[in-house]
C-alpha positions as CSV (number, residue, x, y, z in Angstrom):
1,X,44.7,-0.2,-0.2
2,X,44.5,-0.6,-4.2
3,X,42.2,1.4,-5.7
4,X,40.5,-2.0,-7.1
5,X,40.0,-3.3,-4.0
6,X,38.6,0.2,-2.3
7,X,36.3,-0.2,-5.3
8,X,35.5,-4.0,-4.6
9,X,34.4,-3.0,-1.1
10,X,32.4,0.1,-2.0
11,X,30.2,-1.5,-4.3
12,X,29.8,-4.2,-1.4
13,X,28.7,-2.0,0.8
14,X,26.2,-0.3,-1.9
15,X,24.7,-3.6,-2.7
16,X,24.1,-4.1,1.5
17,X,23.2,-0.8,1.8
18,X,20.3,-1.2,-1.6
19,X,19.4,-5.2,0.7
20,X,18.9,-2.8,3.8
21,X,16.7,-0.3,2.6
22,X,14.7,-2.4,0.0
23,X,14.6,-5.6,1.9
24,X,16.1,-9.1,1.2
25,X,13.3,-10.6,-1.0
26,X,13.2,-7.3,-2.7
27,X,16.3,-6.6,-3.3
28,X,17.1,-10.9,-4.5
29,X,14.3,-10.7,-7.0
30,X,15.4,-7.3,-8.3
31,X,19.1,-6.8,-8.3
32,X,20.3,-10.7,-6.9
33,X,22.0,-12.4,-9.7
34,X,20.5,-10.3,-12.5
35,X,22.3,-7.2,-11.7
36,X,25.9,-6.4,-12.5
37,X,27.7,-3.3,-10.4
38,X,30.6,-2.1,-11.6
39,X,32.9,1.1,-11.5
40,X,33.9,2.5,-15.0
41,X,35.5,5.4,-15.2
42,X,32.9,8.5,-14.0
43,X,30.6,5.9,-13.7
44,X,28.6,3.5,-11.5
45,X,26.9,0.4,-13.8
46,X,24.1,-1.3,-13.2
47,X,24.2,-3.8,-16.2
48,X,21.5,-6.3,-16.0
49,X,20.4,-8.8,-18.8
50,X,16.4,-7.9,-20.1
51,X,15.1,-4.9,-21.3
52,X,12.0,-5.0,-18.7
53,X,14.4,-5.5,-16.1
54,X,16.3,-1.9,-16.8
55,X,13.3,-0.4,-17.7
56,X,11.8,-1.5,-13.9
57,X,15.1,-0.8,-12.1
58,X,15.2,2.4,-13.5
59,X,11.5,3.4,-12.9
60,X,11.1,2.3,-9.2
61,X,15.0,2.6,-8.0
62,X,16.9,5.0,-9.6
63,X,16.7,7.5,-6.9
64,X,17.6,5.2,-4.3
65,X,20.4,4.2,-6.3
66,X,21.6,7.7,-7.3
67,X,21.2,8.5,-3.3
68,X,23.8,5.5,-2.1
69,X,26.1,5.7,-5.3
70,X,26.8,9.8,-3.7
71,X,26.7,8.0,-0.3
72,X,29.3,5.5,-1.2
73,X,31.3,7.3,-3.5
74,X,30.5,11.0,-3.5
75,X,29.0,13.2,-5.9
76,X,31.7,13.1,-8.8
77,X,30.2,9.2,-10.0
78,X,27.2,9.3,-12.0
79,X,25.0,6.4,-12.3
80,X,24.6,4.6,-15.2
81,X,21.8,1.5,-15.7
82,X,22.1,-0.6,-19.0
């Protein structure tokens, strides 16, 4: 399997994984369409488009996040939220 796609289908499974523990209405108003996953480089992005949004996603889920990105993709990715 390409690395893209092993990628592709990690960060699927993170984002089901987030849905599962957080809940569907939780996770759609949160992280839905206003979050962006991505792998670059060391890195695991959460880009989203509003300052308040970061600054909530990063007060109230970065733990979780940190906890599924070593889950999904082991230790060596950090997680990054813009």
């Amino acid at each position: 399997m390409p690395p893209a796609n092993r990628d592709e289908q990690s960060l699927h499974a993170l984002r089901k994984a987030l849905e599962q523990r957080i809940g569907a209405r939780r996770y759609k108003q949160w992280f839905g369409t206003a979050a962006r996953f991505a792998i670059e480089g060391d890195a695991l992005l959460v880009e989203v488009g509003s300052p308040y949004l970061l600054n909530w996603i990063e007060r109230h889920y970065s733990g979780l996040l940190k906890e599924l990105c070593v889950e999904q993709f082991g230790p060596a990715l950090r997680l990054t939220c813009r």
